[in-house]
C-alpha positions in Angstrom: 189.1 -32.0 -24.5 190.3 -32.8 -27.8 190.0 -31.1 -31.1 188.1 -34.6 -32.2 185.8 -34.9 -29.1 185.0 -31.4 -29.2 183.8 -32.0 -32.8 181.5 -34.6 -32.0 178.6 -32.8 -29.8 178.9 -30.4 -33.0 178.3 -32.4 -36.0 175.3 -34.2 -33.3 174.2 -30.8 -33.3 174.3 -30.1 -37.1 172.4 -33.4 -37.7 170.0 -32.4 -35.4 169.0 -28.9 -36.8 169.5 -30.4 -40.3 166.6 -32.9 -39.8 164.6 -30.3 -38.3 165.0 -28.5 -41.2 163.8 -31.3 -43.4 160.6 -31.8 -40.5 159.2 -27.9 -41.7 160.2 -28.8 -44.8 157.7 -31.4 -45.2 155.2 -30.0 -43.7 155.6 -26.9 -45.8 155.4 -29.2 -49.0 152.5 -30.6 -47.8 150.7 -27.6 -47.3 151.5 -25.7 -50.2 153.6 -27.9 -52.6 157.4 -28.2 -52.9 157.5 -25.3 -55.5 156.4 -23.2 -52.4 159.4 -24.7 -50.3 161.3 -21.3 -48.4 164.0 -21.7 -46.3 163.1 -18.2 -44.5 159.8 -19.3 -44.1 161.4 -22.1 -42.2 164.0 -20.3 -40.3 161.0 -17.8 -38.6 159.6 -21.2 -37.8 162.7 -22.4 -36.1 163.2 -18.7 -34.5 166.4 -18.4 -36.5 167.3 -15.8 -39.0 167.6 -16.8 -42.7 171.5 -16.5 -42.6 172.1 -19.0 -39.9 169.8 -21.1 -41.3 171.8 -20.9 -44.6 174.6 -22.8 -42.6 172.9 -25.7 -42.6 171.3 -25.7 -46.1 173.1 -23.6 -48.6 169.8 -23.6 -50.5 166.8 -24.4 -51.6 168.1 -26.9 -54.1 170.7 -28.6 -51.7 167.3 -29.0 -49.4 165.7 -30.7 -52.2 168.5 -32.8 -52.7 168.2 -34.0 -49.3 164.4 -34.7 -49.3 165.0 -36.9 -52.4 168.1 -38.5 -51.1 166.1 -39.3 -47.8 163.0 -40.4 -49.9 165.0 -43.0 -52.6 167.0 -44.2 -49.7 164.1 -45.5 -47.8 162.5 -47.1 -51.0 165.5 -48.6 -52.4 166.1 -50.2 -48.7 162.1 -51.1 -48.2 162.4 -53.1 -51.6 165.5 -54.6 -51.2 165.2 -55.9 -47.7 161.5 -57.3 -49.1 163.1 -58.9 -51.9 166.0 -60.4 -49.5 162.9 -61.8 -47.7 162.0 -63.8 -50.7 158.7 -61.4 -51.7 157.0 -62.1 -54.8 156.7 -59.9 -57.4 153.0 -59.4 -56.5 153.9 -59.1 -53.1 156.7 -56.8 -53.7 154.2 -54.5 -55.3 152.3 -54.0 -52.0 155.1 -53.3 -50.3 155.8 -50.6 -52.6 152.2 -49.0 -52.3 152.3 -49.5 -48.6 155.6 -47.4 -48.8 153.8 -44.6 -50.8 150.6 -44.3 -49.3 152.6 -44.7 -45.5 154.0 -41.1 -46.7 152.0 -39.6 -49.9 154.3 -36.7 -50.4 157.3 -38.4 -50.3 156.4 -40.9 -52.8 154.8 -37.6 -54.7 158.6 -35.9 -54.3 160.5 -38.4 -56.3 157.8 -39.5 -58.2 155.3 -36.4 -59.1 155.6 -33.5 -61.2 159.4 -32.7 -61.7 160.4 -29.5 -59.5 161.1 -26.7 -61.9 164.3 -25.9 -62.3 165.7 -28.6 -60.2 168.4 -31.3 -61.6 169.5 -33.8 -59.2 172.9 -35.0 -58.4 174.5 -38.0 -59.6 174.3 -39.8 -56.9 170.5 -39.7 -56.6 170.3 -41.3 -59.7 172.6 -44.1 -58.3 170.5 -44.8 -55.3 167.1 -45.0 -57.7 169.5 -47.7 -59.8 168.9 -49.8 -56.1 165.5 -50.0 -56.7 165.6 -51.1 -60.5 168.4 -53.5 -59.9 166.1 -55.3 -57.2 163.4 -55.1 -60.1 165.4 -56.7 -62.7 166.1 -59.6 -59.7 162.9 -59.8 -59.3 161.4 -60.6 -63.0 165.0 -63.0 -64.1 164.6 -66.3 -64.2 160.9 -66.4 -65.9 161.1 -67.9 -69.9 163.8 -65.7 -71.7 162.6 -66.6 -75.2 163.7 -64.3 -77.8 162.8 -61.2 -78.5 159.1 -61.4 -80.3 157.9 -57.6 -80.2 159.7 -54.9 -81.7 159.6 -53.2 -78.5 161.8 -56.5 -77.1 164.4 -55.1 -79.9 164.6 -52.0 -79.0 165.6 -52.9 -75.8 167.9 -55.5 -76.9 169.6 -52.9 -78.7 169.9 -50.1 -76.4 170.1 -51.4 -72.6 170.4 -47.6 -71.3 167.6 -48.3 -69.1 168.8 -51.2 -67.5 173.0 -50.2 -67.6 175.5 -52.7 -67.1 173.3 -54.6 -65.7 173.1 -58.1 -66.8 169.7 -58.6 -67.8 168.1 -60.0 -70.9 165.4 -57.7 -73.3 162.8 -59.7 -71.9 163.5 -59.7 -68.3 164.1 -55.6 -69.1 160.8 -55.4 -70.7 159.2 -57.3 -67.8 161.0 -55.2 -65.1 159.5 -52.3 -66.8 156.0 -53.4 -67.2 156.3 -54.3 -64.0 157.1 -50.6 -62.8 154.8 -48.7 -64.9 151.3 -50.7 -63.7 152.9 -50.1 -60.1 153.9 -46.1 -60.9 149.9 -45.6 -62.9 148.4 -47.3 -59.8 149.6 -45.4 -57.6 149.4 -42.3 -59.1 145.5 -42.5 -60.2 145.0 -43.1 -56.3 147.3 -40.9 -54.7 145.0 -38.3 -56.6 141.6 -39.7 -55.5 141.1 -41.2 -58.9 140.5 -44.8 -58.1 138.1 -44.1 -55.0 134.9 -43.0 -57.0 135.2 -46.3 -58.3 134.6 -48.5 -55.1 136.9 -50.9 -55.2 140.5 -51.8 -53.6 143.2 -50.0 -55.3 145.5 -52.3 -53.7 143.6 -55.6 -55.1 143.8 -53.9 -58.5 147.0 -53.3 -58.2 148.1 -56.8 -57.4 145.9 -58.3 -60.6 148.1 -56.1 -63.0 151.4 -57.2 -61.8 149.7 -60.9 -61.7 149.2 -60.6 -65.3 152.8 -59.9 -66.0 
């Protein structure tokens, strides 16, 4: 057997533990929050002892990093491959709330209350870049008149939320708009806001992006 195929059953096996991991993870996040998240907690779970578990996960953080990774991977694939399909804006929306409510705390994870004391890596930030690239697709090629608010200025002038990306103020303002009514949607009924009200979040939903 060689050094290489020897390695293989290995790193199968790392994988395998290392998405077992994230499995308690989750469910402890659900239960309790992720400021409650505890990799010992986990490894008594697993019947392994904190130390060996640290093999897998140096930390809490790195575990974190994970979550999130797996979480705006999944998004920034959902939305892209809807887009692809030729979903409208409207439509796109619902996809995105299908996404969130399909798992509530992942969407809660990358989207909810920041987790104290946590920065994440650089390249989390370039996968949630995905997802607004596919946004800024998404809301081009509507009237690009000039810039008429002084809101539209601002982002004429600084273009930090939208990078090198080549997109007009308006098509960055609509973009925006566009992710904010999804982001408060969600949010207020994620958190059992919208249901004393008695209607369809998700029809509500699709009437704000409509107006955009």
């Amino acid at each position: 057997m060689t050094a290489e195929s020897a390695q293989k059953p290995r790193e199968r096996y790392r994988a395998q533990v290392r998405d077992e991991v994230k499995k308690h993870a989750w469910e402890q996040i659900a239960s309790n929050g992720v400021t409650a998240l505890s990799l010992n907690a986990i490894a008594k779970e697993m019947g392994m002892t904190g130390p060996a578990l640290y093999r897998y996960f140096a930390g809490r953080d790195e575990l974190i990093t994970a979550l999130i990774r797996d979480a705006y991977r999944s998004l920034a694939d959902t939305v892209r491959a809807a887009h692809e399909a030729g979903t409208t804006a409207v439509a796109l929306a619902g996809v995105i709330r299908e996404w969130a409510l399909s798992d509530p705390q992942r969407y809660l994870l990358i989207y909810g209350t920041p987790v104290p004391g946590y920065e994440a890596p650089d390249d989390i930030t370039a996968i949630s870049d995905e997802i607004l690239t596919v946004l800024l697709e998404v809301c081009a090629g509507e009237s690009d008149d000039p810039p008429k608010t002084p809101f539209d200025v601002v982002l004429g002038l600084n273009r930090g939320w939208a990078g090198a990306l080549p997109a007009s103020a308006p098509t960055v303002h609509r973009a925006l708009s566009f992710w904010t009514r999804v982001q408060g949607v969600l949010s207020l009924e994620l958190a059992g806001h919208l249901a004393p009200l008695g209607f369809d979040p998700g029809l509500f939903l699709a009437e704000e992006v409509a107006e955009l």
